[in-house]
PASETI-325205 format. One record per residue (C-alpha): residue number from 0; x, y, z; residue in three letters. Coordinates in Angstrom, 2 decimals, always signed. Example, Ala and Ser with C-alpha at 12.3 -4.5 7.8 and 13.67 -1.06 7.14 Angstrom:
% residues 2
+-----+---------+---------+---------+------+
|  nr |       X |       Y |       Z | rest |
+-----+---------+---------+---------+------+
|   0 |  +12.30 |   -4.50 |   +7.80 |  ALA |
|   1 |  +13.67 |   -1.06 |   +7.14 |  SER |
+-----+---------+---------+---------+------+
//
This chain:
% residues 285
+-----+---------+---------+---------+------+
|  nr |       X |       Y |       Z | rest |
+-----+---------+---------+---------+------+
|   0 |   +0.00 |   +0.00 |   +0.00 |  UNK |
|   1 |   +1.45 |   +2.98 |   -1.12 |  UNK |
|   2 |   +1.26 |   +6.89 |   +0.33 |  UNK |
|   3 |   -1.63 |   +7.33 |   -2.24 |  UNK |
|   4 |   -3.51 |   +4.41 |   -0.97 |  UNK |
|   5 |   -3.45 |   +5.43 |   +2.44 |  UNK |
|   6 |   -4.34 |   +8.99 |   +2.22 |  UNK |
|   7 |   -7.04 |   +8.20 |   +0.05 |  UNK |
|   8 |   -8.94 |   +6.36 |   +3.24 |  UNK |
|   9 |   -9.19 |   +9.40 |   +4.63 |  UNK |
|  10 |   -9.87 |  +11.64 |   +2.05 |  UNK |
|  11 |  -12.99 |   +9.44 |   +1.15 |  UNK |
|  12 |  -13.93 |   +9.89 |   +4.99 |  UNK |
|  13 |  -13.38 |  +14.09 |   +4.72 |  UNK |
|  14 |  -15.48 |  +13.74 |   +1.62 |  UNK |
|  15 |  -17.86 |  +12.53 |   +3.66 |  UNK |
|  16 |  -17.77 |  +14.57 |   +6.77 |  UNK |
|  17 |  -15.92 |  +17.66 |   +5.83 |  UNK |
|  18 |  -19.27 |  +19.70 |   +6.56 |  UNK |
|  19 |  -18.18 |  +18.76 |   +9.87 |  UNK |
|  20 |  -14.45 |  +20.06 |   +9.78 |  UNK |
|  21 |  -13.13 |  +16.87 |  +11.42 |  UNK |
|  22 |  -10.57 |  +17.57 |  +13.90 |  UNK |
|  23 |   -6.68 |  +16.20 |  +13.23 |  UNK |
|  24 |   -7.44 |  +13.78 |  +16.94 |  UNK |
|  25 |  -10.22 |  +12.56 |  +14.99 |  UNK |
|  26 |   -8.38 |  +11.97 |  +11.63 |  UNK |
|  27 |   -5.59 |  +10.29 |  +13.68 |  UNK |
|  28 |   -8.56 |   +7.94 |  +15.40 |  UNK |
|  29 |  -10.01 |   +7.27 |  +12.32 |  UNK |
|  30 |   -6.87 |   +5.90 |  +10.52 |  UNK |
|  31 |   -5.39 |   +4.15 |  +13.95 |  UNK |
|  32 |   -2.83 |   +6.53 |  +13.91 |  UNK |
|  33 |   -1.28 |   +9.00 |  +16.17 |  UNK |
|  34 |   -2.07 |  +12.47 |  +15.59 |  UNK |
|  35 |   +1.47 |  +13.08 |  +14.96 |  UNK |
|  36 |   +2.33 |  +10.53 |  +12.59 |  UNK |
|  37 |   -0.75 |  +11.26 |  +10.47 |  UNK |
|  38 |   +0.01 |  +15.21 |  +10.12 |  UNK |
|  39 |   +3.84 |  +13.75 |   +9.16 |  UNK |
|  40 |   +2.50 |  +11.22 |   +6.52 |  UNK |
|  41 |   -0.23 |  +13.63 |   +5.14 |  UNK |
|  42 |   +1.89 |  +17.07 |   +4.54 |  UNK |
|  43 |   +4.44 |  +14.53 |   +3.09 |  UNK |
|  44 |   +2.04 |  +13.18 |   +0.62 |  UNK |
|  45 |   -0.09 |  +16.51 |   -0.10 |  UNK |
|  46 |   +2.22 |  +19.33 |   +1.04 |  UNK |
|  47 |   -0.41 |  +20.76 |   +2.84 |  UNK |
|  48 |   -1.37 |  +20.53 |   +6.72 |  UNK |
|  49 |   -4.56 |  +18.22 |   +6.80 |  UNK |
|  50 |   -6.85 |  +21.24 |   +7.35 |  UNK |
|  51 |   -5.71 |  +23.20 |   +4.21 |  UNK |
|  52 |   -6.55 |  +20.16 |   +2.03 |  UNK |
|  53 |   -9.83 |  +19.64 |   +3.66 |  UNK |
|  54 |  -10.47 |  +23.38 |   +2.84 |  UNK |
|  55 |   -9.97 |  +22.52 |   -0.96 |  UNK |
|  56 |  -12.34 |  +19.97 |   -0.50 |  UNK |
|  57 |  -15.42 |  +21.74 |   -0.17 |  UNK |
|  58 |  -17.73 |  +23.30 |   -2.72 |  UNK |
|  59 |  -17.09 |  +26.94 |   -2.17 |  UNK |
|  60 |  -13.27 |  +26.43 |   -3.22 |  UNK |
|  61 |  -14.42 |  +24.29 |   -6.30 |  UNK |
|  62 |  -16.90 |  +27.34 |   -7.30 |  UNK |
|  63 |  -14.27 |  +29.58 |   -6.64 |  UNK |
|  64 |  -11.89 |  +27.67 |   -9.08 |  UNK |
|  65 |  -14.62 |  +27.21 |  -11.39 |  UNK |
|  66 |  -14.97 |  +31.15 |  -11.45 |  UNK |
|  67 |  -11.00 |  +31.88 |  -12.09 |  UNK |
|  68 |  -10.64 |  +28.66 |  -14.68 |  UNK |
|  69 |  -13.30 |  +30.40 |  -17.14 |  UNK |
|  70 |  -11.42 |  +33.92 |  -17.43 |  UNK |
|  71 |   -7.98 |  +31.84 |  -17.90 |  UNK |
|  72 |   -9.20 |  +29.48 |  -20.42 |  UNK |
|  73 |  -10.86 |  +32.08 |  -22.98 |  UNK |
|  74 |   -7.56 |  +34.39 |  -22.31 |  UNK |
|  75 |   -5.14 |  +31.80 |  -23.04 |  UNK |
|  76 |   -7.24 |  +29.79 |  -26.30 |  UNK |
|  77 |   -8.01 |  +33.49 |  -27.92 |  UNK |
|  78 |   -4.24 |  +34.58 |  -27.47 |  UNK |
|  79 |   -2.32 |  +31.42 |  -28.28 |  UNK |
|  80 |   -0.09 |  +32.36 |  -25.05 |  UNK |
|  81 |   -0.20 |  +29.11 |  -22.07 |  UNK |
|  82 |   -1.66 |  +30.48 |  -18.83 |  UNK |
|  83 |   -0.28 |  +31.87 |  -15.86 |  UNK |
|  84 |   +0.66 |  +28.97 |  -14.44 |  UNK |
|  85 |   +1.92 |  +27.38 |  -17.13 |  UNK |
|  86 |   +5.24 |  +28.50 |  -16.87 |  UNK |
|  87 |   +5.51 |  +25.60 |  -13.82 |  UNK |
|  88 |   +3.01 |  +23.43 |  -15.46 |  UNK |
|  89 |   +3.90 |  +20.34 |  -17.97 |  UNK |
|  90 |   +4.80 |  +21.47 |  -21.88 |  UNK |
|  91 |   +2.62 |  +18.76 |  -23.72 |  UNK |
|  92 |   +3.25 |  +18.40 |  -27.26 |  UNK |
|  93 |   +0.20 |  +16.47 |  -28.26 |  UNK |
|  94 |   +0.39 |  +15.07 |  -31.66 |  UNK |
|  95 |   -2.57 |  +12.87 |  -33.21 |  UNK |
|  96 |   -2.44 |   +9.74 |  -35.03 |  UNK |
|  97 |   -2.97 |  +10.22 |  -38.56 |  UNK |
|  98 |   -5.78 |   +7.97 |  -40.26 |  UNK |
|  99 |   -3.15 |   +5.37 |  -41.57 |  UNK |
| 100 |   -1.54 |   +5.55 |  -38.38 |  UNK |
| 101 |   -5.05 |   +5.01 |  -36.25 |  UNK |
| 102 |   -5.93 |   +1.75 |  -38.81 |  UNK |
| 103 |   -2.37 |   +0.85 |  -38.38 |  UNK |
| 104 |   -3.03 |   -0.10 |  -34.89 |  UNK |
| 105 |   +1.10 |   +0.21 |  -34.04 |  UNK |
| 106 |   +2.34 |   -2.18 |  -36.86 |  UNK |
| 107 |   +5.69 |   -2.49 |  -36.81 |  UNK |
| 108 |   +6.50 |   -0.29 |  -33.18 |  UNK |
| 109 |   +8.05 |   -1.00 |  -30.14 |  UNK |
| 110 |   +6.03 |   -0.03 |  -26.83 |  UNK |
| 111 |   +7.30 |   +0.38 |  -23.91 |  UNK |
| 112 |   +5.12 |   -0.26 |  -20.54 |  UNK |
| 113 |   +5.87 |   -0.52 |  -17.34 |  UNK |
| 114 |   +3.67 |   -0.14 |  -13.50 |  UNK |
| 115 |   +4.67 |   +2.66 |  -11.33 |  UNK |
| 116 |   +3.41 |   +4.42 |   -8.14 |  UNK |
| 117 |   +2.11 |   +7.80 |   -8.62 |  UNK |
| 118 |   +1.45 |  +10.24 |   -6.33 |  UNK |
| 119 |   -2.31 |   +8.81 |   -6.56 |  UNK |
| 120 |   -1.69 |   +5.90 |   -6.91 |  UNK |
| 121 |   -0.39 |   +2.73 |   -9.27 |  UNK |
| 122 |   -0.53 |   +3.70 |  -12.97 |  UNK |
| 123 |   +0.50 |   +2.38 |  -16.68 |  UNK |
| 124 |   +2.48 |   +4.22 |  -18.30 |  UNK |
| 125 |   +3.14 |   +3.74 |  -22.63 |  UNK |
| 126 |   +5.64 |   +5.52 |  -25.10 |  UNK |
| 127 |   +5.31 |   +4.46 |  -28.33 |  UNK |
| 128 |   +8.44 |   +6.35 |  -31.02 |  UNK |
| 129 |   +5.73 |   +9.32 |  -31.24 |  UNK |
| 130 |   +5.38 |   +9.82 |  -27.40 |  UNK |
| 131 |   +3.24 |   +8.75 |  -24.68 |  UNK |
| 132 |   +0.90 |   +6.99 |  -25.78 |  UNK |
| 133 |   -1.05 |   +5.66 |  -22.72 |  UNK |
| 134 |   -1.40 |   +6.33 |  -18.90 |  UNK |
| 135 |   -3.94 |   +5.06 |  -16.64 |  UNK |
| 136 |   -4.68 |   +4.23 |  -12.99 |  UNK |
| 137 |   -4.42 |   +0.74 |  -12.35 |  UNK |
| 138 |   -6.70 |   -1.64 |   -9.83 |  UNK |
| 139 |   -5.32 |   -5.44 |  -11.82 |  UNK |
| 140 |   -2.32 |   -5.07 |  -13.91 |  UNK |
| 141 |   -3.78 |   -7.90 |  -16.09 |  UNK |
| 142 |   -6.71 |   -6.05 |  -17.09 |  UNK |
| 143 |   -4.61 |   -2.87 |  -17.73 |  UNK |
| 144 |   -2.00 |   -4.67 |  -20.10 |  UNK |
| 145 |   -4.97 |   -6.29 |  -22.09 |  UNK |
| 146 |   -6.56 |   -2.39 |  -22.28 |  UNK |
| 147 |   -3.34 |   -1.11 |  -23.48 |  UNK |
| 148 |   -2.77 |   -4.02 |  -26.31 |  UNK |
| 149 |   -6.30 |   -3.30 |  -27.12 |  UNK |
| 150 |   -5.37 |   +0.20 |  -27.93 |  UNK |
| 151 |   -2.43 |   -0.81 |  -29.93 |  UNK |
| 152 |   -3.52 |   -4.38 |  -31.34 |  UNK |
| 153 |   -0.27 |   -4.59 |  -33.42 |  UNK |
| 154 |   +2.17 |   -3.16 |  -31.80 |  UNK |
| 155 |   +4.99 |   -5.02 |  -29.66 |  UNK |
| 156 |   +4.96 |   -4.49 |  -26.01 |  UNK |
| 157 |   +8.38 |   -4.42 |  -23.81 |  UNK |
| 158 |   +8.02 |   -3.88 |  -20.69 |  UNK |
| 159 |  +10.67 |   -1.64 |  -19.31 |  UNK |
| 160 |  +10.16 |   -0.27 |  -15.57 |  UNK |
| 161 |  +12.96 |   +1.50 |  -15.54 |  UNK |
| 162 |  +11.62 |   +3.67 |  -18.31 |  UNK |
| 163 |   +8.29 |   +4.36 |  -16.72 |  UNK |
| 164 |   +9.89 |   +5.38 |  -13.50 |  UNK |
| 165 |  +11.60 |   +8.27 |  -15.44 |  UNK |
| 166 |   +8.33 |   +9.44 |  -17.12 |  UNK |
| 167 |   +6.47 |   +9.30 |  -14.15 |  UNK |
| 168 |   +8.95 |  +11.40 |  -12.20 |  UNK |
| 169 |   +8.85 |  +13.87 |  -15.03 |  UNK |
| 170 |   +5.07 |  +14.06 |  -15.31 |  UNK |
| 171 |   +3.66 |  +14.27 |  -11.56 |  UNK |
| 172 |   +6.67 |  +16.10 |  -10.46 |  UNK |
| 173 |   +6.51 |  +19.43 |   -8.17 |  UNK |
| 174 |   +7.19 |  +22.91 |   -9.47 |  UNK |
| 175 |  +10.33 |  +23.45 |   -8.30 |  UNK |
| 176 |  +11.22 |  +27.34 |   -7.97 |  UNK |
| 177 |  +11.16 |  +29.67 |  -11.13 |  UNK |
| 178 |  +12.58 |  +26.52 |  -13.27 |  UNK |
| 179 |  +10.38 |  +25.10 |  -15.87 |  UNK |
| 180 |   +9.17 |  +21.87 |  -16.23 |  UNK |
| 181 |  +10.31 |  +19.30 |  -18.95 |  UNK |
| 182 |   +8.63 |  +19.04 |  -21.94 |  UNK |
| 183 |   +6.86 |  +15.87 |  -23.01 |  UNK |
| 184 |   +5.88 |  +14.58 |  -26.50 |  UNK |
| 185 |   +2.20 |  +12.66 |  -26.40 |  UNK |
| 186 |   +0.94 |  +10.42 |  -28.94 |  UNK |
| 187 |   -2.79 |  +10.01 |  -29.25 |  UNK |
| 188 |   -5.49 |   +8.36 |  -31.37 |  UNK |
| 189 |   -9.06 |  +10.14 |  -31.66 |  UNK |
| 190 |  -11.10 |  +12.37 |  -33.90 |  UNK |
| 191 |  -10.53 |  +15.58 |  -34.78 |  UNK |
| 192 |  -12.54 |  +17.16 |  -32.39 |  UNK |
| 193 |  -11.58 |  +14.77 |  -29.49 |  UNK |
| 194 |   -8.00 |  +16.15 |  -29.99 |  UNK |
| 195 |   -9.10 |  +19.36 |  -30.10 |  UNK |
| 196 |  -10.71 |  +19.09 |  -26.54 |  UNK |
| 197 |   -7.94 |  +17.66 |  -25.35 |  UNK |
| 198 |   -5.64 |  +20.10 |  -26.55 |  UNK |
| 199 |   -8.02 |  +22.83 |  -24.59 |  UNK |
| 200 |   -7.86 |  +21.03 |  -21.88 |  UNK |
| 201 |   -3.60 |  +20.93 |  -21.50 |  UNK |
| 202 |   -4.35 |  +25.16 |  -21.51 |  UNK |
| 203 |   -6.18 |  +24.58 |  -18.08 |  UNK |
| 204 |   -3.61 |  +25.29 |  -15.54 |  UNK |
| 205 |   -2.97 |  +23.65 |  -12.08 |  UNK |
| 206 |   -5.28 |  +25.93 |   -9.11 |  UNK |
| 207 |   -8.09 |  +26.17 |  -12.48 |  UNK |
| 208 |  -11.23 |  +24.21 |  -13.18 |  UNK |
| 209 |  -13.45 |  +24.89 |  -15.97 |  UNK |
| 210 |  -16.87 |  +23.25 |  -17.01 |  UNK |
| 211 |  -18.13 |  +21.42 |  -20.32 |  UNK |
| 212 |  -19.84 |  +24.09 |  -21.39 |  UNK |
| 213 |  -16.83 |  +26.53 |  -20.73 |  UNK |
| 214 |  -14.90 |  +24.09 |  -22.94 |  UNK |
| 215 |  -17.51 |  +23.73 |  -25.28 |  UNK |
| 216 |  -17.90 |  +27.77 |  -26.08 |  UNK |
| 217 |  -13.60 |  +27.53 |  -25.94 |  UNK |
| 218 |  -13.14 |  +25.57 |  -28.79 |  UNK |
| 219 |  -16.16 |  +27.09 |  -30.94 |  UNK |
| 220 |  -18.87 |  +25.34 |  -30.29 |  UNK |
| 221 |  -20.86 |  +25.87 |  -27.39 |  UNK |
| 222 |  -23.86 |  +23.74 |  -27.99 |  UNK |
| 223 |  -21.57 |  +20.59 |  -28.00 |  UNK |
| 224 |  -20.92 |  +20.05 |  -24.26 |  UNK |
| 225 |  -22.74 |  +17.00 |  -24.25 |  UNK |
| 226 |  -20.16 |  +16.10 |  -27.19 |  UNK |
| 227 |  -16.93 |  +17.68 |  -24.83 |  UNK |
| 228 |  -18.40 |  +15.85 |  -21.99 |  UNK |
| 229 |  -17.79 |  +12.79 |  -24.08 |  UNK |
| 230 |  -14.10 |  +13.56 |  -25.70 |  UNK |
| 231 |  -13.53 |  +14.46 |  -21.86 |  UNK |
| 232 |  -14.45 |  +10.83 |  -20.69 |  UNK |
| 233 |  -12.11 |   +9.02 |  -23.24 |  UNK |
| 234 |   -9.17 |  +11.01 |  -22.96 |  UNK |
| 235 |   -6.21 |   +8.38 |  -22.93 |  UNK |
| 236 |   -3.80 |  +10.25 |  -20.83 |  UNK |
| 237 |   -4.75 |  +10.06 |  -17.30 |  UNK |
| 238 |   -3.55 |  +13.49 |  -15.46 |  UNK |
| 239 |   -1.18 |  +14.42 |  -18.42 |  UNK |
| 240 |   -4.16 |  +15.77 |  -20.03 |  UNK |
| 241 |   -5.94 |  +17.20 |  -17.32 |  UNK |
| 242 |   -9.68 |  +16.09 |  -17.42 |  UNK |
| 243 |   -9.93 |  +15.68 |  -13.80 |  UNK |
| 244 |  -10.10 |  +20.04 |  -13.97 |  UNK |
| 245 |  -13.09 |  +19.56 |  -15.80 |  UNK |
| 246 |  -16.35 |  +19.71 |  -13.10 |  UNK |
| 247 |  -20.26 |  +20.91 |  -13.65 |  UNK |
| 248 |  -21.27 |  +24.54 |  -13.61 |  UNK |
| 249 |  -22.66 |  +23.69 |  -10.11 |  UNK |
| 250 |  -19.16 |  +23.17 |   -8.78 |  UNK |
| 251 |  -20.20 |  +19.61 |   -8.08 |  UNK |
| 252 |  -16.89 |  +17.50 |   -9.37 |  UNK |
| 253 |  -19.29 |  +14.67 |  -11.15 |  UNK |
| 254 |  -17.72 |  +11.52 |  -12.43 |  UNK |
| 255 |  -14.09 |  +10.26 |  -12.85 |  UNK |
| 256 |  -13.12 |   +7.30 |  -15.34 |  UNK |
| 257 |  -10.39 |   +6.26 |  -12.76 |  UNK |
| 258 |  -12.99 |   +7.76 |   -9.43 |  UNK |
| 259 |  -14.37 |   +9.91 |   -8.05 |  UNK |
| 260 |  -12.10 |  +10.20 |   -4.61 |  UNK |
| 261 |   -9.30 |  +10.56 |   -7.29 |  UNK |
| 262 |  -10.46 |  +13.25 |   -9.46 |  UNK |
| 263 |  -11.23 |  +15.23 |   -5.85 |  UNK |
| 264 |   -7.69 |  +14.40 |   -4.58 |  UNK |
| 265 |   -6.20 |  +15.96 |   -7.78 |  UNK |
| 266 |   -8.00 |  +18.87 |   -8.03 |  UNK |
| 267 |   -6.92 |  +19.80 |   -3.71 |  UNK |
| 268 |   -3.62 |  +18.75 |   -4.25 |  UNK |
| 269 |   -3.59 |  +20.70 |   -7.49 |  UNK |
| 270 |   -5.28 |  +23.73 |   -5.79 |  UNK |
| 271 |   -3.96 |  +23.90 |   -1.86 |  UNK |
| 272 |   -0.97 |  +26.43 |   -1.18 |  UNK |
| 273 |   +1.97 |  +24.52 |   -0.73 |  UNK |
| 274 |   +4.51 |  +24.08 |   +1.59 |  UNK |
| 275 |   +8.37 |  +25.57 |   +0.32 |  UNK |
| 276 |  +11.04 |  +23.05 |   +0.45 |  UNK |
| 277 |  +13.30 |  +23.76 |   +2.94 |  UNK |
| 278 |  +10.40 |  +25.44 |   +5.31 |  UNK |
| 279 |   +9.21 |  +23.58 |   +8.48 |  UNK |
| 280 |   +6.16 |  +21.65 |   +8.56 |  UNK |
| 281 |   +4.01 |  +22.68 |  +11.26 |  UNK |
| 282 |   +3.41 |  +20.16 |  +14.04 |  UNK |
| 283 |   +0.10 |  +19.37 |  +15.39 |  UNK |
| 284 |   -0.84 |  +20.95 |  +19.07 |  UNK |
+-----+---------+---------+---------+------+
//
């Protein structure tokens, strides 16, 4: 059981009950933990104290990102420019298979899997010579290997863990200071208006949520956000193409392909001010 794994327990329980702004005694109870060691594990996992995350829980703070992602998405699609928080966000080049490519199903390429831990948990992650070409959350490893050959019926799969491990420090890795993040080449098969969602959605910034219909009206077409909700649901690229900042008008978060608890723990840990290396972590009273 990794970090992930055990945080989650208690996120689903502040999901629950955070009307009720459970104490850290009763966190600590609740997990058969001391207070102390559960404050440790959770601002190690999340970076935040557990009350700042359970603030980003809660519906105000989605509305509230809801209301700042819809200025920054029309800015940043009308001008071309990435948002402001892109300059610590991931550089995806996203590049769609062509037609021949798509029917091609991966003839003759070499792609290489392996099963990491994320910071939310296992995941797949595929690069095919064009890029990443696959990345899910993972529950049986069987199931996700026969999803990805699915995807890519003739390609050869290697499994290299080694490989995976690099990606996935590249990819869920922590602004670090003024630098910039790496950029990463993705490789995806869809439509031409599934790729264009998803290439609105990489302009949604980390701390930003928008809705379908905010996407919709984005990319041109604002009576399709039944047709957006859709493109969003079959994105390939779990968290490298950020679907999980996609929620209702309401502020409600709605369904997750890889959960609910997950898309809610992405969008706090996303959204909550961090702590700077180097600073203390507070210590419970």
């Amino acid at each position: 059981m990794n970090d992930y794994e055990r945080i989650a327990r208690m996120i689903c329980y502040l999901n629950e009950r955070h009307a009720e702004q459970p104490d850290l005694a009763t966190l600590a109870a609740r997990a058969s933990l001391s207070p102390f060691h559960l404050h440790r594990l959770f601002s190690a996992w999340a970076g935040v104290t557990p009350k700042d995350f359970l603030q980003c829980l809660t519906l105000a703070h989605a509305k509230e990102l809801l209301r700042k992602g819809e200025s920054v998405l029309d800015v940043t699609l009308k001008s071309g420019l990435s948002g402001p928080g892109r300059l610590h966000d991931l550089c995806v080049n996203l590049d769609a298979a062509s037609p021949g490519e798509w029917k091609s199903g991966g003839a003759g390429w070499t792609i290489l899997f392996g099963f990491v831990d994320s910071p939310f948990g296992a995941c797949v992650i595929a690069e095919s010579p064009r890029g990443i070409c696959h990345l899910s959350f993972v529950e049986d490893e069987k199931r996700a290997l026969v999803e990805l050959q699915n995807n890519w019926p003739q390609a050869k799969l290697k499994r290299d863990s080694s490989a995976a491990a690099r990606l996935a420090a590249k990819i869920f890795a922590r602004p670090n200071g003024s630098l910039t993040r790496p950029a990463l080449r993705a490789f995806v098969q869809g439509t031409p208006f599934q790729v264009r969602v998803w290439r609105a959605l990489l302009q949604v910034p980390p701390g930003a949520l928008t809705s379908y219909g905010r996407l919709a009206a984005a990319i041109g077409q604002p009576a399709a956000s039944r047709a957006v909700g859709a493109a969003v649901g079959q994105n390939p690229l779990a968290y490298l193409i950020p679907c999980h900042r996609v929620i209702r008008e309401t502020g409600v978060m709605g369904n997750y392909h890889w959960g609910q608890i997950r898309k809610r723990t992405m969008v706090a840990w996303e959204s909550s001010p961090r702590i700077e290396p180097g600073n203390r972590v507070p210590q419970p009273a």
